[in-house]
N, C-alpha and C positions, 0 to 999 in steps of 0.2 A: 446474820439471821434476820430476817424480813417479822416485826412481827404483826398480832392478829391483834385487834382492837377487844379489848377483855370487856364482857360484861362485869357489873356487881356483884362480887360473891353474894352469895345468898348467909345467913347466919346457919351454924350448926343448928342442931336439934335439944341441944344442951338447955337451951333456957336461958342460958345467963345473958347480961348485960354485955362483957367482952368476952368474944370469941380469941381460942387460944389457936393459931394455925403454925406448922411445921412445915418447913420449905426446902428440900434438897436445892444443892448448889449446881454441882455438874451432871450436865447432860439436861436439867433441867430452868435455871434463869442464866446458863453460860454452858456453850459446848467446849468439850475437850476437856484435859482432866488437869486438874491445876497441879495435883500431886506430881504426878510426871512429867507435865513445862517444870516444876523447879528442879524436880534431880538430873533430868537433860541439862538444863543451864546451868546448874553446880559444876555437873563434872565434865563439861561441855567448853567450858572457862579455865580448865587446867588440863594443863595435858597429861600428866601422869596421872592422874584421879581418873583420866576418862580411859588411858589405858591398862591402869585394874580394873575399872570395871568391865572394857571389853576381852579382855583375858580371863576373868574370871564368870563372865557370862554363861558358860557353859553348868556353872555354880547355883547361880540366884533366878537365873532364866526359869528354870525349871520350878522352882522354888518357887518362882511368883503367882507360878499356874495351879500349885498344887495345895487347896487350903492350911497341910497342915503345916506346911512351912511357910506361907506365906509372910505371917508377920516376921520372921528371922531374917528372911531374904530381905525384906521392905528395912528392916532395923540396920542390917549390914549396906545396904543403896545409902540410906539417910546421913548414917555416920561417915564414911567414905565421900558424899559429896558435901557434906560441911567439912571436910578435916579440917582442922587447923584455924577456924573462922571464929572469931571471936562474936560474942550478941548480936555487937552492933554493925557486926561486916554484915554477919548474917541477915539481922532484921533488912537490911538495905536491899539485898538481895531478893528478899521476901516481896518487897512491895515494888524492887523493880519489873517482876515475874506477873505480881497481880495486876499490875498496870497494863501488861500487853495481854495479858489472859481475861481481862474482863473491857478489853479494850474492841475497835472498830466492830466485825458483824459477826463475832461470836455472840454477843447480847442477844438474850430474847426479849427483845422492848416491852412485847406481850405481859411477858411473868411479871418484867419487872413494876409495871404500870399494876398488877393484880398484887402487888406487895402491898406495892402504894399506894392502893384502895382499901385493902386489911387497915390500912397503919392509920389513913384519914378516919376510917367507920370505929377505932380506938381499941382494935383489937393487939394481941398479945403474938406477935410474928416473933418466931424463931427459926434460924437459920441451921440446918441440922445435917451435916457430910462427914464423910472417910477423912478428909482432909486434916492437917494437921490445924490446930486451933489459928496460930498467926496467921499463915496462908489464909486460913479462911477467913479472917478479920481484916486481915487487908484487902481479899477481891472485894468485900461487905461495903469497904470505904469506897474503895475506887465504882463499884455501882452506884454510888449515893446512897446507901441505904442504912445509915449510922443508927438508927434508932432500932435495928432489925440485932436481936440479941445471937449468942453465935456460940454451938455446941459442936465442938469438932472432935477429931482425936488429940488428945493429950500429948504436945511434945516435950520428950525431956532429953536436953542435948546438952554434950561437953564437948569443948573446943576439939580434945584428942580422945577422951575414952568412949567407946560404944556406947550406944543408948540404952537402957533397960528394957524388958520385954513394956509393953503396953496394950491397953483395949483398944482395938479399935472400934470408930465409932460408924459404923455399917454394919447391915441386915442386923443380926439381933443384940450386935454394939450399941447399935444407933440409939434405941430404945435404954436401953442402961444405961448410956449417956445424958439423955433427957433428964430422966429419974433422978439424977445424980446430979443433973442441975436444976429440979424442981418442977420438970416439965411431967405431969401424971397422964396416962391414957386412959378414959379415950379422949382426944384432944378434938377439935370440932371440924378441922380441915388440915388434909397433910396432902405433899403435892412432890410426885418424884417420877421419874422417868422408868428405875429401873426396878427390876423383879426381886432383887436383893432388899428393898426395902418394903417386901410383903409386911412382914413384924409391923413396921407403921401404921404403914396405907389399912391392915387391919383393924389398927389401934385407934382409928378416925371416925366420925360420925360421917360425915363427906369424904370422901378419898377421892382423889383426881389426879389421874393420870397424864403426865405431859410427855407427849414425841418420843413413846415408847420405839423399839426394834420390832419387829411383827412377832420373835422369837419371846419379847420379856415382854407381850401385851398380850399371846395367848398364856403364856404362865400366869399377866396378872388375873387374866378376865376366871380364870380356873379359881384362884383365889379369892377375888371379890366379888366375882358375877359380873356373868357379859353383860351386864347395863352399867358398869363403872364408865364415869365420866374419861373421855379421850381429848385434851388438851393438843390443839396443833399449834404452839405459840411460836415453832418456826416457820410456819409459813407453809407448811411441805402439805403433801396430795395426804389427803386421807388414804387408810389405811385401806386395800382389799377388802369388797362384803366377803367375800368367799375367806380371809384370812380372818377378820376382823367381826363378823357376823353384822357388821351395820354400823361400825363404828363412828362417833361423828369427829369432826374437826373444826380447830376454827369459831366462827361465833357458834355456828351452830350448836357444839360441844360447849361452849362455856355459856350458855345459857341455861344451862341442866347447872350449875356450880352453887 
């Protein structure tokens, strides 16, 4: 992913000294969904792991499409491609997956440079996804961005027994998640790609939207108003006037930040 030279965020409206900002992981400073590289490479790695789950697809397929089983299905994928895997098979696994998931031209150089402007100007950046917590502390290392603190979903796993139900931490997860690790809204700048994370991007004195779908960018602009900021940090064509009402990209866009 090619990216766009970030202007200086601008500070919240807040007043304070350090600004607090909230940074989606995928689709927004890394494309592709890190959740789904590691249950591919789980059960991708054994054969019988990989052939439950394509015999029972018929199962959790469906289930994954449908909110209210969603988390079931996700719990029964999870436990199935750890079986048997003890912490430290596991963690290994973990950061072999974050390695190639936030590796070569998935990176939005862009975002990640507008981290690292937040973090120099001494603001309070946190990293805020669906992901499970380790997953996401591992891609956190392999961008460089240690200092960037990291609200995920809650994993709780045993080598052999099922997982417990759990919150996930998306659309209005996401937001309880924070709370629950001290993050209060409204925070001064929150930055996500996707329409699932209205709850936030509401929750911000700046919201900015980065390399939305033309589908989750009229849902956002519905939400926040067609003057929310349009992040192009991979590089791609701005978005249709006719879809987008004028939307910008690029520096142009991150100059309104």
């Amino acid at each position: 992913m090619g990216p766009t030279a970030p202007t200086s965020p601008g500070r919240g409206s807040g007043g304070g000294e350090r600004a607090t900002v909230v940074v989606d992981l995928d689709g927004t400073l890394v494309a592709g969904d890190a959740s789904g590289a590691l249950l591919r490479h789980l059960l991708s790695r054994h054969r019988l792991r990989l052939l439950v789950a394509v015999v029972a697809a018929p199962l959790w397929g469906p289930g994954l499409v449908l909110a209210p089983t969603r988390s079931a299905a996700e719990r029964g994928l999870v436990w199935l491609a750890g079986l048997g895997l003890d912490d430290d098979a596991f963690a290994a696994e973990v950061r072999r997956v974050a390695a190639v998931h936030a590796g070569g031209g998935r990176v939005a150089g862009a975002g990640v440079a507008r981290v690292r402007e937040h973090l120099r100007r001494g603001d309070r950046v946190v990293l805020a996804t669906g992901c499970a917590e380790p997953l996401a502390l591992a891609v956190r290392d392999a961008l460089g961005l240690r200092e960037v603190e990291v609200v995920g979903t809650r994993l709780v796993r045993h080598r052999w027994r099922p997982p417990p139900p759990v919150v996930h931490a998306r659309g209005p997860g996401k937001v309880t998640a924070l709370r629950a690790a001290g993050v209060e809204l409204p925070v001064d700048h929150a930055y996500s790609d996707s329409a699932r994370d209205l709850p936030l991007l509401r929750g911000a004195r700046v919201p900015h939207v980065v390399d939305p779908t033309r589908r989750d960018l009229r849902r956002l602009r519905r939400g926040l108003g067609r003057d929310v900021e349009v992040l192009r940090w991979a590089g791609t064509a701005s978005v249709d006037a006719a879809d987008a009402g004028g939307g910008e990209s690029g520096e142009d866009g991150a100059r309104r930040a």
